[in-house]
TORVEX-851986 format. One record per residue (C-alpha): residue number from 1; residue in three letters; chain; x, y, z. Coordinates in nm, 3 decimals. Each point is the difference from the previous one (the first is absolute). Layout:
N
(NUM "ALA" "A" (X Y Z))
...
//
This chain:
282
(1 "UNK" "A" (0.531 -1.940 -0.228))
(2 "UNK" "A" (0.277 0.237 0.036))
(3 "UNK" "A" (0.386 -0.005 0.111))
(4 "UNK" "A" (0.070 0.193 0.256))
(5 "UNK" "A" (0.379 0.096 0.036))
(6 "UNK" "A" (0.096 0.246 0.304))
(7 "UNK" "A" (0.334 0.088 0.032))
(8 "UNK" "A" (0.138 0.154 0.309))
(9 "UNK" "A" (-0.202 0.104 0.318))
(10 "UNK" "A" (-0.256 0.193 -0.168))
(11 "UNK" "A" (-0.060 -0.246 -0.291))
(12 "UNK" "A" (-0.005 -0.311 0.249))
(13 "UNK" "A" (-0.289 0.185 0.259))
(14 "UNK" "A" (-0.168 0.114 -0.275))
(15 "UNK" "A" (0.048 -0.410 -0.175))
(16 "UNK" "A" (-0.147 -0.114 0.349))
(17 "UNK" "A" (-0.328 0.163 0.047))
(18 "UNK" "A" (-0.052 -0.121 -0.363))
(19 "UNK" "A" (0.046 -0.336 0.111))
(20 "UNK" "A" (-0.303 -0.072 0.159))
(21 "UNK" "A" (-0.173 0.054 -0.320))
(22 "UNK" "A" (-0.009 -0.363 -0.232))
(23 "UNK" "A" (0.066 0.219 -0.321))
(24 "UNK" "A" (0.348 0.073 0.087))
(25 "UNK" "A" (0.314 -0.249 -0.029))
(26 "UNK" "A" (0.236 0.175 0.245))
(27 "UNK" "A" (0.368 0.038 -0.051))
(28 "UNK" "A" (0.230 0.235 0.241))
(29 "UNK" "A" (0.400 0.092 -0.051))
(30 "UNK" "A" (0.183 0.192 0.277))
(31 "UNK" "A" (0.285 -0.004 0.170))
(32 "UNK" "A" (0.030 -0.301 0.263))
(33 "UNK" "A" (-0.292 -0.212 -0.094))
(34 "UNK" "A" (0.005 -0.324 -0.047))
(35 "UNK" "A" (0.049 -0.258 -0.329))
(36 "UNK" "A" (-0.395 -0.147 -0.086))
(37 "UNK" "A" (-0.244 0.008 -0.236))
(38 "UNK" "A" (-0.080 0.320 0.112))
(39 "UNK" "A" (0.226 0.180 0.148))
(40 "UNK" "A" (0.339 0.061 -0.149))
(41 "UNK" "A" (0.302 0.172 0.212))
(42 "UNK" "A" (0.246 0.248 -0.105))
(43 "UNK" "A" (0.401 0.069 0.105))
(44 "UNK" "A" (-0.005 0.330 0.192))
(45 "UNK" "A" (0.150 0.275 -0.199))
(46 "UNK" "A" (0.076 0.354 0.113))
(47 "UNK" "A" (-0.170 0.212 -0.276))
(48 "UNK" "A" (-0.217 -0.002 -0.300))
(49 "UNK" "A" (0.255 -0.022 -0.276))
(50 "UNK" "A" (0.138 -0.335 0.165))
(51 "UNK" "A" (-0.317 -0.159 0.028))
(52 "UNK" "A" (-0.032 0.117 -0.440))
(53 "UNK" "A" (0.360 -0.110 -0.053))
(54 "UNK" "A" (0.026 -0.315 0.181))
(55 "UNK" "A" (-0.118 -0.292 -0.189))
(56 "UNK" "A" (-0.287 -0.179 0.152))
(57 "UNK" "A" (0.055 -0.290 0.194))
(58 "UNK" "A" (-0.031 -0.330 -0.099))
(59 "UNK" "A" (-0.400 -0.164 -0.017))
(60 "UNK" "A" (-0.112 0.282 -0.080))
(61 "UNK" "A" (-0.128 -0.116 -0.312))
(62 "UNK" "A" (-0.175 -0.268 0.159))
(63 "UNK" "A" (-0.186 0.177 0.221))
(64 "UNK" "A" (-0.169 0.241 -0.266))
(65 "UNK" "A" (-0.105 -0.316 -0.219))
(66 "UNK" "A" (-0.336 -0.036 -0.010))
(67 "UNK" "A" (-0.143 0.388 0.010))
(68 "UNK" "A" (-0.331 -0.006 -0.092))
(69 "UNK" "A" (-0.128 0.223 -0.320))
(70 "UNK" "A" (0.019 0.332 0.174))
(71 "UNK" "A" (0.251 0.083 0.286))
(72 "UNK" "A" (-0.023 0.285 0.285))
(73 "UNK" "A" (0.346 0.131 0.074))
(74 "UNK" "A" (-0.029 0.199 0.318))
(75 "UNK" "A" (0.322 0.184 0.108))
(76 "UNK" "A" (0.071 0.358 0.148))
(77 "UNK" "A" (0.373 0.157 0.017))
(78 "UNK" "A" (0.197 -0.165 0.289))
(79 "UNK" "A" (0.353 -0.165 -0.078))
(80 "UNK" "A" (-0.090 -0.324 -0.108))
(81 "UNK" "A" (-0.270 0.199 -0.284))
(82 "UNK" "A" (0.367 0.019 -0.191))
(83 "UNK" "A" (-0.079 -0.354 -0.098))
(84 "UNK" "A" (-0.337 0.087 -0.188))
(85 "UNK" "A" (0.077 0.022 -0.383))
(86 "UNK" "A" (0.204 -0.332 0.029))
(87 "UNK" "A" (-0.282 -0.189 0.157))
(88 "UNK" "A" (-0.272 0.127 -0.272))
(89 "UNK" "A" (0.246 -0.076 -0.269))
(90 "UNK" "A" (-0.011 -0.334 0.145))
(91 "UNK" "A" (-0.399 -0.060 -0.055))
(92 "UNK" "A" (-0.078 0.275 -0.305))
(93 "UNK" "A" (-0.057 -0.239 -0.260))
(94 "UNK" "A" (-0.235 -0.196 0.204))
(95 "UNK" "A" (-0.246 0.191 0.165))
(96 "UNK" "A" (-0.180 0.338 -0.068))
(97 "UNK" "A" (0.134 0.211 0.305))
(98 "UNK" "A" (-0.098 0.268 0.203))
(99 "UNK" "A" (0.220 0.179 0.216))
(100 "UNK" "A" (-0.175 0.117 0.292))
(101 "UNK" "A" (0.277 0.311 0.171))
(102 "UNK" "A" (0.002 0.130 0.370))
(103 "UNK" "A" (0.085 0.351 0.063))
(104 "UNK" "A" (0.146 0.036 0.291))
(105 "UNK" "A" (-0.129 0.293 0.234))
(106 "UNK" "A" (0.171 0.314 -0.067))
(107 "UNK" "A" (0.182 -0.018 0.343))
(108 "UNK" "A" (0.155 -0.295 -0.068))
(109 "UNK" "A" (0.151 0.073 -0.330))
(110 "UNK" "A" (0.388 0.088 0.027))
(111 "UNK" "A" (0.329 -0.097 -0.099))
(112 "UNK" "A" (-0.035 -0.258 -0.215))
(113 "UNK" "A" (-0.329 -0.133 0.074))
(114 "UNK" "A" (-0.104 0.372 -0.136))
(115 "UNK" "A" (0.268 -0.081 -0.322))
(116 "UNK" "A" (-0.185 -0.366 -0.052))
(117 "UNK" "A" (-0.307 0.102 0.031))
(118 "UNK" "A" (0.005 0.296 -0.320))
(119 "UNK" "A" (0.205 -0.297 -0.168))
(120 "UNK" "A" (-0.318 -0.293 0.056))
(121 "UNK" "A" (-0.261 0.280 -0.036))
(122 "UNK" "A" (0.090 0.142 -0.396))
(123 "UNK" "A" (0.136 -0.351 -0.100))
(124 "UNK" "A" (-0.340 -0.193 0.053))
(125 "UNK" "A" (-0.158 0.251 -0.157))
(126 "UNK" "A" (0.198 0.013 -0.311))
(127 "UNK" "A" (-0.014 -0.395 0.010))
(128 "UNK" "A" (-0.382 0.023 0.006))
(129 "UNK" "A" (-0.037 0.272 -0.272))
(130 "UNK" "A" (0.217 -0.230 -0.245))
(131 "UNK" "A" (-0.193 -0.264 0.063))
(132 "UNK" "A" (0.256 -0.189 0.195))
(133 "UNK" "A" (-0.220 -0.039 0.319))
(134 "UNK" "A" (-0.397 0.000 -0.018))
(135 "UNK" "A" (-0.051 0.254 0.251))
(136 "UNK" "A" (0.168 0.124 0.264))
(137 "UNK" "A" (-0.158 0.136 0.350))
(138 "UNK" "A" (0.118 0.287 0.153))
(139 "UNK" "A" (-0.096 -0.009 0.415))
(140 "UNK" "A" (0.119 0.264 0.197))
(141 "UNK" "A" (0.023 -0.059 0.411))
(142 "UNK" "A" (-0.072 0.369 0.057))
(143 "UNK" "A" (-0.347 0.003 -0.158))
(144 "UNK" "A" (-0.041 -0.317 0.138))
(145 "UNK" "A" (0.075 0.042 0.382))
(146 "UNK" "A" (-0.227 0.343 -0.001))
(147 "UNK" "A" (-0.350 -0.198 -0.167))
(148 "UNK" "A" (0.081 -0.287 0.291))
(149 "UNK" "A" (-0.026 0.321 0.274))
(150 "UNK" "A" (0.154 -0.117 0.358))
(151 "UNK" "A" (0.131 -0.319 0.001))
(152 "UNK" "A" (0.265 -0.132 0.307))
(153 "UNK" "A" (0.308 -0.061 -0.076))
(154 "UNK" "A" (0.024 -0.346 0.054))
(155 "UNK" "A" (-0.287 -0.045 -0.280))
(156 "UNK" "A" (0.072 0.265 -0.251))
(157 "UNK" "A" (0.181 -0.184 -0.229))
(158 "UNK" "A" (-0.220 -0.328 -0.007))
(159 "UNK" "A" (-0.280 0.258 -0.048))
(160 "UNK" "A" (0.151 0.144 -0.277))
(161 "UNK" "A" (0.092 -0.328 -0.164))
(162 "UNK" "A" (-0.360 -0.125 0.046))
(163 "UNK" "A" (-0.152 0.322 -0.138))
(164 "UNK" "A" (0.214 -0.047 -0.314))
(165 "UNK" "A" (-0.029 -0.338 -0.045))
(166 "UNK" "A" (-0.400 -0.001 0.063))
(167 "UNK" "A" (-0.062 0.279 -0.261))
(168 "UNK" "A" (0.193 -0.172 -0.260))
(169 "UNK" "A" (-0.145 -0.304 0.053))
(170 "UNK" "A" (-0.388 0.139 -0.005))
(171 "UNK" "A" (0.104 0.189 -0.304))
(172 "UNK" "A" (0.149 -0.349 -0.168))
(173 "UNK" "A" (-0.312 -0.207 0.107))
(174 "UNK" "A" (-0.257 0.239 -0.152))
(175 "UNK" "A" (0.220 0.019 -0.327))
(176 "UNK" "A" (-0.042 -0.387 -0.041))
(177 "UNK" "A" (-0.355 -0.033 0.125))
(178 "UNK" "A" (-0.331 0.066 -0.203))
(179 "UNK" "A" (-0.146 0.360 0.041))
(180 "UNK" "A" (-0.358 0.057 0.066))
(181 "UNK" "A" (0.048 0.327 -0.193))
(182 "UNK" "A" (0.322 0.138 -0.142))
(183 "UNK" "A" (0.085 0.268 -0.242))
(184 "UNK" "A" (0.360 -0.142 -0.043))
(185 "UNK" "A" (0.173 -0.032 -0.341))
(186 "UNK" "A" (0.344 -0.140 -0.078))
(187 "UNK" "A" (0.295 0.173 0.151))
(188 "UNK" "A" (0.151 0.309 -0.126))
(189 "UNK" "A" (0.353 -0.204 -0.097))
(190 "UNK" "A" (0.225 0.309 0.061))
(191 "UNK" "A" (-0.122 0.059 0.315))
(192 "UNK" "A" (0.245 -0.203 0.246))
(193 "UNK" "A" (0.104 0.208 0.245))
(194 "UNK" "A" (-0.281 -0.105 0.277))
(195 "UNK" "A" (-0.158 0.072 0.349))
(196 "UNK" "A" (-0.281 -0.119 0.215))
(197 "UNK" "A" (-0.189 0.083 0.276))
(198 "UNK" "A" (-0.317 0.024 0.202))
(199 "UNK" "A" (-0.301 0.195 -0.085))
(200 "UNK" "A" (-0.247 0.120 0.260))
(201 "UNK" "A" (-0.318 0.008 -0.231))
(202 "UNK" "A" (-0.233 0.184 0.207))
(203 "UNK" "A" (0.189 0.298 0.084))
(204 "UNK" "A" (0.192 -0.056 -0.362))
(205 "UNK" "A" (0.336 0.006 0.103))
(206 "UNK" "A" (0.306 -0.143 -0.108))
(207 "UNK" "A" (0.260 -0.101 0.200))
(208 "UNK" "A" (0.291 -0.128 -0.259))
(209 "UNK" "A" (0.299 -0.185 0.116))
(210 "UNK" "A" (0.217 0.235 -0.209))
(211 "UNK" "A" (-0.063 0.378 -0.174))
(212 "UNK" "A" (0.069 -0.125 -0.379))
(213 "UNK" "A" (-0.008 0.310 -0.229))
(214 "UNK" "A" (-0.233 0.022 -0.285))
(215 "UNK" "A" (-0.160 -0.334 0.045))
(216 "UNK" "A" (-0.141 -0.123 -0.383))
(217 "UNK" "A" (-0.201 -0.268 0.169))
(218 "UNK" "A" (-0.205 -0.094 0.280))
(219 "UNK" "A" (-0.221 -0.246 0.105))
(220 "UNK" "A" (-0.238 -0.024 0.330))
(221 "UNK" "A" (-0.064 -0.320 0.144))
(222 "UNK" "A" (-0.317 -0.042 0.234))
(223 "UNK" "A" (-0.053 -0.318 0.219))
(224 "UNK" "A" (-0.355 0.008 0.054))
(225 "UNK" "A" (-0.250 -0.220 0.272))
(226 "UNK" "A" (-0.286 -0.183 -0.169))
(227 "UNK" "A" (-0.262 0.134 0.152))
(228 "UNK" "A" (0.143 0.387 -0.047))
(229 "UNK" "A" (0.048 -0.120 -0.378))
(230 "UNK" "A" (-0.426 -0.087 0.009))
(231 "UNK" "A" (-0.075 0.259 0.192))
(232 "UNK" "A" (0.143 0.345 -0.002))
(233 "UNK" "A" (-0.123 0.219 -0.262))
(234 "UNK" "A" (0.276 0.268 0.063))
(235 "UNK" "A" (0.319 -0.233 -0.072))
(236 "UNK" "A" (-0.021 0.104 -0.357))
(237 "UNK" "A" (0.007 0.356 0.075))
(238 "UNK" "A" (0.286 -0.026 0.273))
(239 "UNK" "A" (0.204 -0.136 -0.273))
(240 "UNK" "A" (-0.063 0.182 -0.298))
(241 "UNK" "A" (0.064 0.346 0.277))
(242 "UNK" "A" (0.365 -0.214 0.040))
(243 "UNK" "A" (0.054 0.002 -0.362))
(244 "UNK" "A" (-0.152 0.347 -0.059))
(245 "UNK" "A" (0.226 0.228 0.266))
(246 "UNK" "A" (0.331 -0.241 -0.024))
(247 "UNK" "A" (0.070 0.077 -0.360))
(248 "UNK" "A" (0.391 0.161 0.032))
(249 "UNK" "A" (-0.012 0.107 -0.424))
(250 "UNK" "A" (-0.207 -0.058 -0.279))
(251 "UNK" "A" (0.276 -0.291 -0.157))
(252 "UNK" "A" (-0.069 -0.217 0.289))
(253 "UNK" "A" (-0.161 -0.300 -0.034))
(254 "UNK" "A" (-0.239 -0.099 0.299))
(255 "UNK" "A" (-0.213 -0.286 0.042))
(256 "UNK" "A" (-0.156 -0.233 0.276))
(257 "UNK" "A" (-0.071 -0.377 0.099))
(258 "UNK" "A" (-0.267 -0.079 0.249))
(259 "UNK" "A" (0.055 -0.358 0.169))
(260 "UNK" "A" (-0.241 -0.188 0.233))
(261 "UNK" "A" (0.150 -0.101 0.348))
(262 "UNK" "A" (-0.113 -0.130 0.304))
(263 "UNK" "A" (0.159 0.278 0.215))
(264 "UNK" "A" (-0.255 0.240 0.211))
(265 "UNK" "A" (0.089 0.289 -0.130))
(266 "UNK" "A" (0.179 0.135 -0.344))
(267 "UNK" "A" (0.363 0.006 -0.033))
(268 "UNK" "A" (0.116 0.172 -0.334))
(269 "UNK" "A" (0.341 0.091 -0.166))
(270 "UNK" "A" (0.194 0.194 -0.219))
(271 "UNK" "A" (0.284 -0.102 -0.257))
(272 "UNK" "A" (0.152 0.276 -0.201))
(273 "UNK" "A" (0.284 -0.018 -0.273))
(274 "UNK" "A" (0.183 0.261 -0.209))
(275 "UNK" "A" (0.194 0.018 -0.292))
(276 "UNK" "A" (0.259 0.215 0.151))
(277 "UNK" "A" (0.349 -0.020 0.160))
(278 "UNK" "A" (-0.113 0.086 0.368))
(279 "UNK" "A" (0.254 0.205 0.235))
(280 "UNK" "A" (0.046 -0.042 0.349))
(281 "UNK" "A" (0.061 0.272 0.278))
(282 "UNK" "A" (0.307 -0.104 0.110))
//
């Protein structure tokens, strides 16, 4: 199993969808929420750097006992985000953790929601490149809301929330399931600045929740029906054309998993991580 801490609005949706999934022991932190055993409220402050300076309240402790071996820390840039570094200082020598950080879309980055955001963006990477955080996930909205196409309004953001929290969820059962075939080795340790995403095997596309430059590692992840597994004698093909006409240099390391599922059709992803400092837009 795996903690799952979401703080603010983003982190919390995102900590939802999760929650209908057994592997996941769910814990959310916002603003106005209420005292339990998983849900922990915070004072309203009126910017970032209150939210970093102002001590945590009281029981805070107590609600981030008992984090299992690895923790997902979901947040994106919003006020309360200010309140980040103090909360993983609170559970870093107790859990392996991976940061998992929304980028806002590009429209909605100014003031100091565009200040935060550069501020949350290079620090979780530097904390993951000296080993201070296992791997951190960079998800940007923008890329996000144009592979979901038309959505209405009044679903958009539960559809994006779902389509995040889905993928990395596939993506984390494979990892801890037995392959029927795999060419996957031990991680490249440097590598810890991370994406994921979905992968349209037949017309060998990727569609990546984030552009991350110079990638030093990839692995694709195909979900695969039974009877397609004992019966089509092109799979092996499709998938070696995937690895083939995806390779972005000759330093990257690329390999595959193929799983058995009881789905009707294939689903298959992507998860990509560099060794690089990655720059935003904005």
């Amino acid at each position: 199993m795996q903690t799952v801490i979401g703080l603010g609005k983003a982190g919390c949706n995102i900590a939802d969808h999760l929650s209908q999934y057994p592997q996941y022991k769910i814990k959310k932190i916002d603003v106005g929420l209420k005292k339990t055993k998983t849900t922990f409220g915070l004072k309203h402050q009126g910017s970032p750097e209150l939210y970093e300076s102002t001590q945590l309240p009281k029981g805070i402790n107590n609600f981030l006992e008992g984090v299992m071996s690895e923790t997902l820390f979901i947040t994106s840039c919003g006020a309360v985000s200010g309140a980040s570094l103090k909360i993983l200082q609170k559970i870093h020598t107790k859990t392996k953790i991976k940061v998992m950080y929304i980028l806002p879309q590009r429209d909605d980055l100014v003031g100091e929601k565009l200040l935060q955001n550069r501020l949350l963006f290079n620090v979780f990477q530097e904390y993951a490149r000296s080993n201070l955080l296992d791997r951190v996930f960079l998800i940007d909205n923008s890329r996000l809301s144009d592979i979901m196409g038309p959505v209405p309004i009044m679903k958009f953001w539960d559809s994006m929330n779902n389509l995040v929290a889905t993928t990395y969820h596939m993506i984390n059962v494979f990892q801890n399931t037995q392959p029927i075939m795999t060419t996957q080795t031990k991680r490249i340790d440097t590598a810890r600045v991370s994406t994921f995403g979905l992968l349209d095997s037949e017309n060998n596309s990727e569609k990546m929740f984030f552009s991350l430059d110079i990638p030093r590692e990839k692995s694709y992840y195909y979900g695969v029906p039974k009877k397609q597994l004992e019966e089509d004698p092109n799979l092996m093909e499709v998938i070696r054309r995937n690895l083939k006409s995806n390779i972005e240099h000759d330093k990257m390391k690329t390999t595959y998993s193929v799983h058995s599922t009881d789905y009707n059709e294939i689903i298959s992803y992507c998860e990509k991580s560099s060794t690089l400092i990655q720059q935003t837009a904005v």
